[in-house]
N, C-alpha and C positions, 0 to 999 in steps of 0.2 A: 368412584364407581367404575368398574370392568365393563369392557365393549362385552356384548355378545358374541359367541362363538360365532364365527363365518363372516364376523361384522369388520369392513375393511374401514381404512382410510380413505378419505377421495382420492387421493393422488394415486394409491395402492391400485385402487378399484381401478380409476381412469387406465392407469400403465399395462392393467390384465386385460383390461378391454381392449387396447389397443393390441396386445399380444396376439389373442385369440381371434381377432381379426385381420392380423397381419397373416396368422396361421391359413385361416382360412382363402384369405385373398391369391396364399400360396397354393395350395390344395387345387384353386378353381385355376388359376393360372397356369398349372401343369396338366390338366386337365384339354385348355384349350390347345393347347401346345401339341398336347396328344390327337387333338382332330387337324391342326393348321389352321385355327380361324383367330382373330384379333379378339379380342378381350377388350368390350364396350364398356365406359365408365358408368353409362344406367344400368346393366347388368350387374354390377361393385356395387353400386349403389342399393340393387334390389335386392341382390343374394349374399350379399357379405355385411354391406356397413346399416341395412335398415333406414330409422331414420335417423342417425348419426353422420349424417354426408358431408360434416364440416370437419370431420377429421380424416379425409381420407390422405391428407398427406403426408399427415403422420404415420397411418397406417403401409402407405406405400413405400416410407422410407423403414419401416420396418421390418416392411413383407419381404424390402431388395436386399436387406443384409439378411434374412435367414435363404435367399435364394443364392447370395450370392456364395454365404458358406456351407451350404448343402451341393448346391447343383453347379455352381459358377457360372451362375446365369445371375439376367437383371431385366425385370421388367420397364420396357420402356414405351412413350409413347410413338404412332406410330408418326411421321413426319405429313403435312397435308404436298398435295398435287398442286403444284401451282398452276392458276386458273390461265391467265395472260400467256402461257404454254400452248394451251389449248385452242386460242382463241387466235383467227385468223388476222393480217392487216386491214384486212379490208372490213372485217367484224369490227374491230378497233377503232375503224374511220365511223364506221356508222353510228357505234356505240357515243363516240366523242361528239360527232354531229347534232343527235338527238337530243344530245343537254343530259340525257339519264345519269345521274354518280352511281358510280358504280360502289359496290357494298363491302364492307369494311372487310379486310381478310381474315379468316377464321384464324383463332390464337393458336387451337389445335386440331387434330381430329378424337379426341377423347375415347381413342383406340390403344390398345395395349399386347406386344408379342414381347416373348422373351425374347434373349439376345444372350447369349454364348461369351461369359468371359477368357476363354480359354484363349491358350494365344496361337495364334493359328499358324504357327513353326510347330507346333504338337501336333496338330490337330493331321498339317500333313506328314508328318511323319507316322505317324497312327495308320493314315490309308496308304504308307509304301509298301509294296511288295516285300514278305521276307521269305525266304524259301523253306526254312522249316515249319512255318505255320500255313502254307499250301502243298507240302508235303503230308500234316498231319488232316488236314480238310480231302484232301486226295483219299488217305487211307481210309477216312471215316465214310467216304461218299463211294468207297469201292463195297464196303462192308455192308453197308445200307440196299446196294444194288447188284447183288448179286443175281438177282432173279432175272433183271430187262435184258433185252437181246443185245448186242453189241450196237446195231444203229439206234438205240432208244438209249441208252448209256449216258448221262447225266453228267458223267467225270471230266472236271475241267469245264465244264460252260457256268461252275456256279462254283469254282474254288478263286479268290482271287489273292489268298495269303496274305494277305492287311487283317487288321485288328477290327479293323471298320469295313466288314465285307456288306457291301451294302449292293446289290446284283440288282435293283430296281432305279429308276429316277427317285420314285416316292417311296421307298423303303423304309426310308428314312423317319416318314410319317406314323411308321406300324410299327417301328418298334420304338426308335430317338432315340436321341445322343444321352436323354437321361437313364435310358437302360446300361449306358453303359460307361456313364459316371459310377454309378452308383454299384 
């Protein structure tokens, strides 16, 4: 007797499922990426894996090889703040004093950014100065500005001839590095 058309394997079915939510894990991950906020695992849990939450490590070791060979990136989690940092001697005396045990330390913070596998000898070679590519930024922001007066004149406060001309701290945020992977 023949399967039904559309009728998979379990294994089949399991492997697309993990696929299409490795996709999707990818999708929301560059998503966050693009605002700068961490990527909560009850969020993966709510908008990607449903109620399937026992495969997410499957899923995430899936999501970081199409991240890693699209974007060269990998999602990672983020590392916790160690508390005892924080906390004074003299907090530590009282804490010990009291008899309280103190509470077991989190395994993680169940938070998630990408992370840039590129090797970062590129990356600065990317934002050096070359003078033909702020020659051609020059001519293009002369062309643009023909109209403003000479003290409103623009040229040269926003040409910096790198590949990675990034003229803000958070520039970086509004457009990414994944604009210019890709």
């Amino acid at each position: 007797m023949q399967d039904a058309p559309g009728e998979d394997e379990g294994g089949d079915r399991g492997d697309g499922e993990i696929e299409k939510k490795a996709r999707d894990l990818v999708r929301l991950a560059l998503f966050h990426e693009q605002r700068r906020l961490p990527l909560r695992r009850d969020e993966i849990s709510k908008k990607v894996l449903g109620s399937g939450t026992r495969i997410f490590n499957a899923v995430l070791a899936s999501a970081n090889q199409i991240l890693q060979k699209t974007f060269a990136m990998e999602l990672v989690e983020m590392q916790a703040m160690p508390s005892d940092k924080d906390m004074s001697e003299k907090d530590a005396d009282l804490l010990k004093n009291t008899g309280i045990k103190k509470r077991a330390a989190p395994t993680g913070t169940k938070s998630y950014i990408l992370r840039s596998l590129l090797d970062p000898a590129l990356i600065e070679q990317a934002c050096a100065p070359d003078a033909e590519i702020r020659e051609l930024e020059q001519k293009e922001l002369v062309d643009e500005n023909e109209e403003f007066a000479e003290d409103d004149n623009p040229i040269g406060q926003r040409s910096t001839g790198s590949i990675f001309a990034w003229h803000g701290s958070d520039q970086l945020a509004s457009t990414g590095i994944l604009y210019v992977i890709l």
